[in-house]
Short mmCIF file of the C-alpha atoms (twelve columns), coordinates in Angstrom:
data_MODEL
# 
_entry.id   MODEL 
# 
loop_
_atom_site.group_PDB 
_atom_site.id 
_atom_site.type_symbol 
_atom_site.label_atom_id 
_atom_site.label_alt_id 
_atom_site.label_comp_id 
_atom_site.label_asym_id 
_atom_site.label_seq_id 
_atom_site.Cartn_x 
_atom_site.Cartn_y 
_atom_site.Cartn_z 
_atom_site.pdbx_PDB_model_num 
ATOM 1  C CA . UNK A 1  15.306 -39.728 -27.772 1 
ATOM 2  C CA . UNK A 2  18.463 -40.819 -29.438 1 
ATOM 3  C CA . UNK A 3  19.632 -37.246 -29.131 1 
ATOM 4  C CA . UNK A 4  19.242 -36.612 -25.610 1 
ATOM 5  C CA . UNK A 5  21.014 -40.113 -24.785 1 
ATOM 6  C CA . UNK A 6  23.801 -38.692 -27.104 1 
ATOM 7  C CA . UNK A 7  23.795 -35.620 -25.239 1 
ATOM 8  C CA . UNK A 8  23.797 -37.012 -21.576 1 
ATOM 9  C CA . UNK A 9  26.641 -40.073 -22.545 1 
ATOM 10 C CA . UNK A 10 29.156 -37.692 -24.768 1 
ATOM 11 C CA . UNK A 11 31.954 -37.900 -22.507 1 
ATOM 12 C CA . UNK A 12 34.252 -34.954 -21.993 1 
ATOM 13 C CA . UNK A 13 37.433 -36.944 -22.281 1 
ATOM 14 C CA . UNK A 14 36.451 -37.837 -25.884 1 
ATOM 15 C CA . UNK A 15 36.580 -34.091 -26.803 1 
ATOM 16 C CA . UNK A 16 39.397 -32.168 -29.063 1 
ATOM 17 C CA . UNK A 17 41.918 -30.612 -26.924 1 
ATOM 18 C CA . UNK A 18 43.999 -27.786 -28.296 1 
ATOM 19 C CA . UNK A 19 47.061 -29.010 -30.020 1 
ATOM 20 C CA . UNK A 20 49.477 -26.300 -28.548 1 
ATOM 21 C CA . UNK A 21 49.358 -27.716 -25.531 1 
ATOM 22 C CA . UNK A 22 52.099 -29.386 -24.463 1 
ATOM 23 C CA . UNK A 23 52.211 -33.270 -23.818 1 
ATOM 24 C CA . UNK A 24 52.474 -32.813 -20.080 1 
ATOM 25 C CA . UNK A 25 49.470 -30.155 -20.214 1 
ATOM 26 C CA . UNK A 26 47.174 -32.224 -22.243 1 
ATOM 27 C CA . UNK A 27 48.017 -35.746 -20.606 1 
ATOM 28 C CA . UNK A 28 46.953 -33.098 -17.232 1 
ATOM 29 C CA . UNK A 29 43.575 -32.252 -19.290 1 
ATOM 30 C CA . UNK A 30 42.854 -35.477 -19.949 1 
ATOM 31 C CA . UNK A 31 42.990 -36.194 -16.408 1 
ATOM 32 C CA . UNK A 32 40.584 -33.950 -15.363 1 
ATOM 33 C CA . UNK A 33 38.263 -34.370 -17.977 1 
ATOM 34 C CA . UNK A 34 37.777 -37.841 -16.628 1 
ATOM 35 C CA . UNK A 35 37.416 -36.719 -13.976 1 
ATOM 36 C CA . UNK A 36 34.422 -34.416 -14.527 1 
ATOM 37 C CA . UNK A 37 33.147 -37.304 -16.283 1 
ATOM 38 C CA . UNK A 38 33.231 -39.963 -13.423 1 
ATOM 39 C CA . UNK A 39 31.494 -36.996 -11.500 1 
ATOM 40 C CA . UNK A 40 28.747 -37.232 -14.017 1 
ATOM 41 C CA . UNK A 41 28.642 -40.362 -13.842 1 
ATOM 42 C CA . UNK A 42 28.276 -40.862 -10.198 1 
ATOM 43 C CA . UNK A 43 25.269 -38.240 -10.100 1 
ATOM 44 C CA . UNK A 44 23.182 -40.036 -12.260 1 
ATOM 45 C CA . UNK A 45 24.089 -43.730 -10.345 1 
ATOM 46 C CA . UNK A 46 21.728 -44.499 -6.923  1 
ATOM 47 C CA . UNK A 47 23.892 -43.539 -3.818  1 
ATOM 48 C CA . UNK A 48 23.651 -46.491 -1.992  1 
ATOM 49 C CA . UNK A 49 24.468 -49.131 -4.350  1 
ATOM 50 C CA . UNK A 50 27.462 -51.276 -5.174  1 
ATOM 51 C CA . UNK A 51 28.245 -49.580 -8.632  1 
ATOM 52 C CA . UNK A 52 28.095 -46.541 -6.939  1 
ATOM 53 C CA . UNK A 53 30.741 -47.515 -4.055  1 
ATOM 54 C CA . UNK A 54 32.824 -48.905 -7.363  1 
ATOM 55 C CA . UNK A 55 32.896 -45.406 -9.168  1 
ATOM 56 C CA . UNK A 56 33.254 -43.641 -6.468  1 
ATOM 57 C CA . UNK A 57 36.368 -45.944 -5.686  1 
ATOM 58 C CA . UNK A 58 36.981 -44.885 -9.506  1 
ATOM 59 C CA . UNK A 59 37.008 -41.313 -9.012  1 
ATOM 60 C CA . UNK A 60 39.076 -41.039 -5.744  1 
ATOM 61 C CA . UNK A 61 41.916 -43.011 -7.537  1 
ATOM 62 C CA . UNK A 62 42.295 -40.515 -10.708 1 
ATOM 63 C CA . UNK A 63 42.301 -38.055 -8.399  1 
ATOM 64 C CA . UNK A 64 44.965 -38.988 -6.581  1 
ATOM 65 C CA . UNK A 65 46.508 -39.669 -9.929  1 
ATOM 66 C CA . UNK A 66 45.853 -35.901 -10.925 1 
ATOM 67 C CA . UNK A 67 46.623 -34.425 -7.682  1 
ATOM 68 C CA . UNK A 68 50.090 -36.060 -7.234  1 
ATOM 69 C CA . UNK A 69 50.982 -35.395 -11.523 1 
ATOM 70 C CA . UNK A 70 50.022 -31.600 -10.772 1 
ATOM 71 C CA . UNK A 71 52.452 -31.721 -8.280  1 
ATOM 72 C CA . UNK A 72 55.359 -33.087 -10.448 1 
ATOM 73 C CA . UNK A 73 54.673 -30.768 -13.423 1 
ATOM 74 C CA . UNK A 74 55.104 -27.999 -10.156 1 
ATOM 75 C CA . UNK A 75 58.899 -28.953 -9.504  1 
# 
């Protein structure tokens, strides 16, 4: 059982990311691998329920963040 908890909770954030990336590119990474993580997250939570409102909340705001640091790396 431990295993599969392991499995389901190892976060994609907590990964290696290449090192010849640069800083911009993995801060960018990082990014979205919290946000594939919140997704995660959210599809395992009830959807009509105050944590889920909360991480939802969660996920639209590192979004944004992403969306608008995309767009500075672009100019």
């Amino acid at each position: 059982m431990l295993d599969e908890l392991d499995r389901v909770y190892k976060l994609r954030q907590d990964m290696e990311r290449s090192e010849d990336l640069e800083s911009e590119e993995r801060a960018l990474s990082n990014l979205m691998a919290q946000e594939y993580d919140n997704l995660k997250l959210l599809s395992a939570i009830p959807e009509h329920s105050d944590l889920y409102d909360f991480k939802l909340a969660q996920y639209k705001k590192i979004s944004d963040v992403r969306a608008k640091a995309e767009l500075v790396l672009q100019d």
